[in-house]
BALUM-396193 format. One record per residue (C-alpha): y negated, z, x negated; residue number from 1. Coordinates in Angstrom, 2 decimals, padded with zeros to 5 digits. Example, Ala and Ser with C-alpha at 12.3 -4.5 7.8 and 13.67 -1.06 7.14 Angstrom:
% BALUM-396193
SITE         v         w         u   pos
SITE    004.50    007.80   -012.30     1
SITE    001.06    007.14   -013.67     2
END
This chain:
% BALUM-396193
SITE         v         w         u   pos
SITE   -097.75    120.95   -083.81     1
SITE   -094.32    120.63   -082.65     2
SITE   -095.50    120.79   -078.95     3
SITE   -097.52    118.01   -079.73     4
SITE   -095.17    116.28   -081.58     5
SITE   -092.37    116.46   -078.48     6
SITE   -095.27    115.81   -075.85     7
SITE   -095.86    112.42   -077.96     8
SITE   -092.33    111.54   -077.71     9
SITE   -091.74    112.12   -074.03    10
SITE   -095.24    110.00   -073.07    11
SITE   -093.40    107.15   -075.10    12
SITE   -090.12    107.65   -073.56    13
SITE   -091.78    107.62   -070.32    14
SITE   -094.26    104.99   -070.62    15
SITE   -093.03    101.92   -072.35    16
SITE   -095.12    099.80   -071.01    17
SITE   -097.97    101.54   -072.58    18
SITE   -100.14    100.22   -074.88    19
SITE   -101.06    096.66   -076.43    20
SITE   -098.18    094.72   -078.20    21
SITE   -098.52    093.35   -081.53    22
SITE   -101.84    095.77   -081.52    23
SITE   -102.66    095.22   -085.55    24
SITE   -102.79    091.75   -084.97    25
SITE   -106.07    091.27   -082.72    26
SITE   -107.35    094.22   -085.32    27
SITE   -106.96    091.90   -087.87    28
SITE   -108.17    089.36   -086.25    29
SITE   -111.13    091.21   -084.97    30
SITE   -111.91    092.32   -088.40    31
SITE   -112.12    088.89   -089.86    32
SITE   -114.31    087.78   -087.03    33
SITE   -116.48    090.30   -087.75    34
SITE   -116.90    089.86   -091.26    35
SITE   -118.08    086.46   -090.85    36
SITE   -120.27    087.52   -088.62    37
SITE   -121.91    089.88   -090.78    38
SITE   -121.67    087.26   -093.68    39
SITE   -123.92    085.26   -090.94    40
SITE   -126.40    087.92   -090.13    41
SITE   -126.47    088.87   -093.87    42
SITE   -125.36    092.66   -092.66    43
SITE   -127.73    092.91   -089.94    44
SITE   -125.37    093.16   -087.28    45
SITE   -123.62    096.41   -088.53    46
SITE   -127.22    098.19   -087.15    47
SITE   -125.44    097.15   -083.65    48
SITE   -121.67    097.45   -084.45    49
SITE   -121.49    100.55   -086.68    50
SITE   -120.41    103.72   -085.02    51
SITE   -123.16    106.34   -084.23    52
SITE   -122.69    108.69   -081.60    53
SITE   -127.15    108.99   -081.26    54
SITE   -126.92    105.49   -080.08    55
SITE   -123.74    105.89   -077.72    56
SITE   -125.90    108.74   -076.04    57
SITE   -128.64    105.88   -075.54    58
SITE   -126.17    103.39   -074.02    59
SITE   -125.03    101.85   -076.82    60
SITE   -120.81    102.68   -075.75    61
SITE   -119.34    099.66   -077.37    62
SITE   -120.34    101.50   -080.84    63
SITE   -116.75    102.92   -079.58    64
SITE   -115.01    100.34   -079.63    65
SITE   -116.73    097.88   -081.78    66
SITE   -117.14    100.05   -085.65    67
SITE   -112.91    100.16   -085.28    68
SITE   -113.39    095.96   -086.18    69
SITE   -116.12    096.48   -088.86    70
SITE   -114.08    095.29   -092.26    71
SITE   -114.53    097.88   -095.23    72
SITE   -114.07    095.15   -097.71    73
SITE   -117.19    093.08   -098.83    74
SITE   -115.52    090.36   -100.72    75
SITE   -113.42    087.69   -098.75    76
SITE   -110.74    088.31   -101.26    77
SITE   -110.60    091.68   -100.94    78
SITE   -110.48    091.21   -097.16    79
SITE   -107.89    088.84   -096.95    80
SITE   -105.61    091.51   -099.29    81
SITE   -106.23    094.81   -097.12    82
SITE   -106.20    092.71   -093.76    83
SITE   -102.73    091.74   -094.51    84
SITE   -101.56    094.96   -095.47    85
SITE   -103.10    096.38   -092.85    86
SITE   -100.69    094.22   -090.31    87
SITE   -097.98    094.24   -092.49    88
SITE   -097.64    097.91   -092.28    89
SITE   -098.99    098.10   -088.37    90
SITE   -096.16    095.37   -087.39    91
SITE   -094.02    097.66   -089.63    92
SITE   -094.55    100.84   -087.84    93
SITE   -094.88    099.08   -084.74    94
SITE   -091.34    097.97   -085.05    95
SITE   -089.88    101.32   -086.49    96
SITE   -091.35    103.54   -083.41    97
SITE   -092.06    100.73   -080.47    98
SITE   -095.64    099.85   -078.74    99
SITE   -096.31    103.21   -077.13   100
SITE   -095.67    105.42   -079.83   101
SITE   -097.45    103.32   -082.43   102
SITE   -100.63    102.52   -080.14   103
SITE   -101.14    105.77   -079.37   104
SITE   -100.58    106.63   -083.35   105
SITE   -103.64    104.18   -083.83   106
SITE   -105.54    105.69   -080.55   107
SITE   -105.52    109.08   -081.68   108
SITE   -106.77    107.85   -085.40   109
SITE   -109.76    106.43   -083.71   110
SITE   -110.38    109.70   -081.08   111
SITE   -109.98    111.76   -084.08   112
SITE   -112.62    109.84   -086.02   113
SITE   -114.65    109.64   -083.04   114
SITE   -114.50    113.21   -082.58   115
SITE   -115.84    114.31   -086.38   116
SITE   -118.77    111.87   -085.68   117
SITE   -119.99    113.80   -082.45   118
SITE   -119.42    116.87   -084.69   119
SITE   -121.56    115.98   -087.10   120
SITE   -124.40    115.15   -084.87   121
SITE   -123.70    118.67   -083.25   122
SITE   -122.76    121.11   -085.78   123
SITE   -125.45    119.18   -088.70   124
SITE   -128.13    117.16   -086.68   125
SITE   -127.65    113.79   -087.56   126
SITE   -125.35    111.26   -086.63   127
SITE   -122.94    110.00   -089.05   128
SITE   -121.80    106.38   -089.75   129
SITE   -117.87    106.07   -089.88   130
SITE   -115.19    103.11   -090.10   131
SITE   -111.71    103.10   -089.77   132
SITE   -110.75    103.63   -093.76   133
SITE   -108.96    107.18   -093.06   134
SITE   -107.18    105.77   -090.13   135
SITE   -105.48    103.49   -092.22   136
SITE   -104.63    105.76   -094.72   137
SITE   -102.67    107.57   -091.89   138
SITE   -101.14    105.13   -090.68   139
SITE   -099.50    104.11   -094.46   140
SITE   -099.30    107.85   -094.92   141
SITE   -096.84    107.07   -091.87   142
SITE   -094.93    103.60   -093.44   143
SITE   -094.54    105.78   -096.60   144
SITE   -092.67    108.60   -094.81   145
SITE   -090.93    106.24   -093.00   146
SITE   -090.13    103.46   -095.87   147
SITE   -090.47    105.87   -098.64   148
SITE   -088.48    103.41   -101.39   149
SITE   -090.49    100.26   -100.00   150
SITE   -091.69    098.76   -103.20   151
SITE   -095.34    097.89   -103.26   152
SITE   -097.48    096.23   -105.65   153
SITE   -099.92    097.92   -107.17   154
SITE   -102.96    096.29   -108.74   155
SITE   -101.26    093.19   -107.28   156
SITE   -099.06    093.42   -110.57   157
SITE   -096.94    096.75   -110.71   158
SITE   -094.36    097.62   -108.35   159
SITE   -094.66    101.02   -107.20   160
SITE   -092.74    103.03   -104.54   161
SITE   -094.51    103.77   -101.19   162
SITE   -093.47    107.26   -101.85   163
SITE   -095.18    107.65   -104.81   164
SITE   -098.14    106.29   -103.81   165
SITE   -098.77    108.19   -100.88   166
SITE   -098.17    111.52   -103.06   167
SITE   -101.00    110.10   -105.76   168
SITE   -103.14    109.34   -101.98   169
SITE   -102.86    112.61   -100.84   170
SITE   -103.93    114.31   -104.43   171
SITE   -107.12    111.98   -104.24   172
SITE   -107.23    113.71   -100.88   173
SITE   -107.01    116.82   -101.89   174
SITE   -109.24    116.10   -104.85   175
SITE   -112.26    114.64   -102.25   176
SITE   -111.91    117.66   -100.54   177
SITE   -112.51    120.29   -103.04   178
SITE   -115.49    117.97   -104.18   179
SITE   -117.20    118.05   -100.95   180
SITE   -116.45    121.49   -100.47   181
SITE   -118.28    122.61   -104.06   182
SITE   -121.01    120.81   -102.80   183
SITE   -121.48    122.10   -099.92   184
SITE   -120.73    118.58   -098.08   185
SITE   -118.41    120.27   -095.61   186
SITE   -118.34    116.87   -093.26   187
SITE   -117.28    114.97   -096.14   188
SITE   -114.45    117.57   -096.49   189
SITE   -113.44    116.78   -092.81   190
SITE   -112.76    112.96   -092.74   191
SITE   -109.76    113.59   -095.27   192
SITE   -108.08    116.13   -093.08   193
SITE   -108.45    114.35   -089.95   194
SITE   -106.73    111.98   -091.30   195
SITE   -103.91    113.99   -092.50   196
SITE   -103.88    115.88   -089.28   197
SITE   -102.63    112.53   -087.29   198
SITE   -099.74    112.63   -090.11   199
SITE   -098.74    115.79   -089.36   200
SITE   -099.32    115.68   -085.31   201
SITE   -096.36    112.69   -085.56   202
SITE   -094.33    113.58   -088.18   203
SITE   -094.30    117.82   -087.96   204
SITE   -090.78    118.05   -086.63   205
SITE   -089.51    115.47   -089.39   206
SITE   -091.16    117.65   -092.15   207
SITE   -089.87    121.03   -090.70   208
SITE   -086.42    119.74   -090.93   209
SITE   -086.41    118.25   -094.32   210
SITE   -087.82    121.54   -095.59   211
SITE   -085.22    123.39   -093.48   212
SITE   -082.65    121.01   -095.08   213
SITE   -083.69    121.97   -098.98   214
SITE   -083.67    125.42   -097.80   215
SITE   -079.98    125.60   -096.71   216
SITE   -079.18    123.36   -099.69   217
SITE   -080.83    125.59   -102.50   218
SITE   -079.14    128.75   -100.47   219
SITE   -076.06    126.68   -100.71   220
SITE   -076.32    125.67   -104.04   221
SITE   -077.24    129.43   -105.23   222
SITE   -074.72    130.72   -103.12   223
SITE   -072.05    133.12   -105.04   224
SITE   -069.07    131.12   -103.85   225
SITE   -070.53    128.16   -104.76   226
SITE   -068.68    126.28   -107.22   227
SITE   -071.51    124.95   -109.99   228
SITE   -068.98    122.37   -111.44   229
SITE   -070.71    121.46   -114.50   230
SITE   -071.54    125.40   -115.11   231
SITE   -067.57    125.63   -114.75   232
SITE   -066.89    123.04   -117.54   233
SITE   -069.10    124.15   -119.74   234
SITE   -067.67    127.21   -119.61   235
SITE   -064.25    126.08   -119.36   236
SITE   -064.70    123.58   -122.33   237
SITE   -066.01    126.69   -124.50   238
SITE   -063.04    129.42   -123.62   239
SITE   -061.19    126.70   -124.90   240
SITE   -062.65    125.91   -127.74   241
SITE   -062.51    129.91   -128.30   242
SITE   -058.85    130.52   -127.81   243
SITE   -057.63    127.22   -129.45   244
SITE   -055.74    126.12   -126.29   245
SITE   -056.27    124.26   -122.78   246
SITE   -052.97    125.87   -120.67   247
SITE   -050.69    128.90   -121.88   248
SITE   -047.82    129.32   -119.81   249
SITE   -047.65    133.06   -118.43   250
SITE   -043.95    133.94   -119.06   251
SITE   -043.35    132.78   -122.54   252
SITE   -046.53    132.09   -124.07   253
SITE   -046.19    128.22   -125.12   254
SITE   -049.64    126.57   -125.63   255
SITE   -050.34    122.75   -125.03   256
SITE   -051.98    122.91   -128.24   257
SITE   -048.66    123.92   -130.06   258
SITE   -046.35    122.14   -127.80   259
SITE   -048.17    118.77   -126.58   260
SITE   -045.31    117.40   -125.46   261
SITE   -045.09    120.34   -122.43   262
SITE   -046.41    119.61   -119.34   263
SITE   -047.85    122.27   -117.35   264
SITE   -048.76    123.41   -113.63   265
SITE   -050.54    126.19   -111.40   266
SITE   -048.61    128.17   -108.95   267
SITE   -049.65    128.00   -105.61   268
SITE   -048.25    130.90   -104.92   269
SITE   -049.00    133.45   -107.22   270
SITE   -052.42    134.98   -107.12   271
SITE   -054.94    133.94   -108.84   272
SITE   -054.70    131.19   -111.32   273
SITE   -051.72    131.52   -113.30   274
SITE   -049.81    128.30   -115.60   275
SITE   -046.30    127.87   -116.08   276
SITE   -044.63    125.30   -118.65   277
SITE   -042.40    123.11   -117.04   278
SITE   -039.30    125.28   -117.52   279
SITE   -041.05    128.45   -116.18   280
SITE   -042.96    126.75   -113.38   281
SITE   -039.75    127.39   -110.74   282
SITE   -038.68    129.55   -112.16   283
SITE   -040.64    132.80   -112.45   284
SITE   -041.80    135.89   -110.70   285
SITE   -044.84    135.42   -108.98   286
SITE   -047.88    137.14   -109.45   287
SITE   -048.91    139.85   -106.84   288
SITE   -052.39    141.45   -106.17   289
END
């Protein structure tokens, strides 16, 4: 993963002319085309436009290209909501990571879908009919790791963080998985972790490193010369409470409790810790291992 991860980053670096800019835009646009055009043919035309890989292997090849612009929503309302979220998190991610990175993000969405289609004609004999819908869950898999307090609405009503949505996507993920898988569906199984595999391809080295991060922190944080301040008062707070007294000066025994009016210091010098009242703090012997 992280080979593929750095060879991603160097083709960008070295090829930023690569790719098509503003790419989610003529996917939108593409996508609305086509649903009026299915509205036209009353569905028909998805028999030509859907992606099959039996009919690519009959000459069919723009079922490659074309089943990428083939809406999933039925409704124009619906469509007109996931269409702009769609570019609003493509123009997003576009503009986070630049043209090459993002196009080939998108590109390797499609190859991967592409890829479990010719499986499935291989490995089960029959060709399976696929869209785009875990492509874009990858790609806001990748606005939520990137924008992960973005607030989004969900239900159109509720504000929701685009962290917290992606976690509840990836337990429906996990859930569709184990479904297909106690049915014996094992394809079904696939689509999900394709699309979590693009995720990962992009983003292994940034989730190595925050798990590498909460390591050294917990170690850090469980670490015997760690100081756990609120531990400390606690503990502080009830050895007070204990001895009836805050600061006892070591040479004559004054408390702040019976004299409030003392004031009272550490010496820097002495070791360990060790208080003095103001008329002992100079003047004192200090404290030796």
């Amino acid at each position: 993963m992280k080979k593929l991860n750095s060879a991603v980053e160097r083709f960008a670096l070295r090829h930023p002319g690569f790719g098509i800019a503003n790419l989610m835009l003529y996917i939108v646009i593409g996508n609305a085309a086509m649903f009026f055009l299915l509205r036209m043919t009353n569905g028909a035309a998805y028999q030509f436009l859907g992606f099959e890989w039996g009919y690519v292997l009959r000459g069919q090849i723009w079922r490659l290209v074309s089943f990428i612009l083939v809406p999933d929503s039925t409704t124009p309302f619906n469509l007109i909501l996931s269409l702009y979220f769609m570019y609003f998190i493509g123009s997003m991610l576009e503009r986070e990571w630049g043209t090459p990175k993002f196009n080939l993000y998108y590109l390797s969405g499609v190859v991967l879908t592409i890829v479990t289609g010719i499986v499935s004609h291989y490995a089960f004999g029959f060709s399976m009919v696929l869209g785009t819908y875990y492509v874009g869950m990858s790609m806001f898999l990748a606005f939520a790791a990137l924008y992960p307090d973005a607030q989004l609405m969900l239900l159109y009503i509720i504000p929701v963080k685009a962290k917290w949505l992606a976690l509840a996507d990836i337990a429906l993920f996990s859930v569709d998985v184990i479904a297909a898988l106690l049915r014996g569906d094992w394809l079904s199984a696939l689509l999900p972790v394709v699309a979590l595999l693009n995720f990962l391809v992009f983003f292994w080295c940034e989730i190595v490193d925050q798990i590498n991060r909460q390591r050294g922190y917990s170690r850090h944080r469980n670490a015997h010369q760690t100081i756990q301040f609120k531990s400390a008062v606690r503990q502080q707070r009830k050895k007070e409470a204990q001895q009836g007294y805050r600061h006892k000066c070591s040479v004559c025994g004054r408390t702040d409790t019976d004299h409030p009016d003392l004031e009272f210091r550490y010496c820097s010098r002495c070791a360990g810790y060790h208080c003095f009242c103001q008329d002992h703090i100079f003047n004192h012997e200090h404290f030796k291992e």
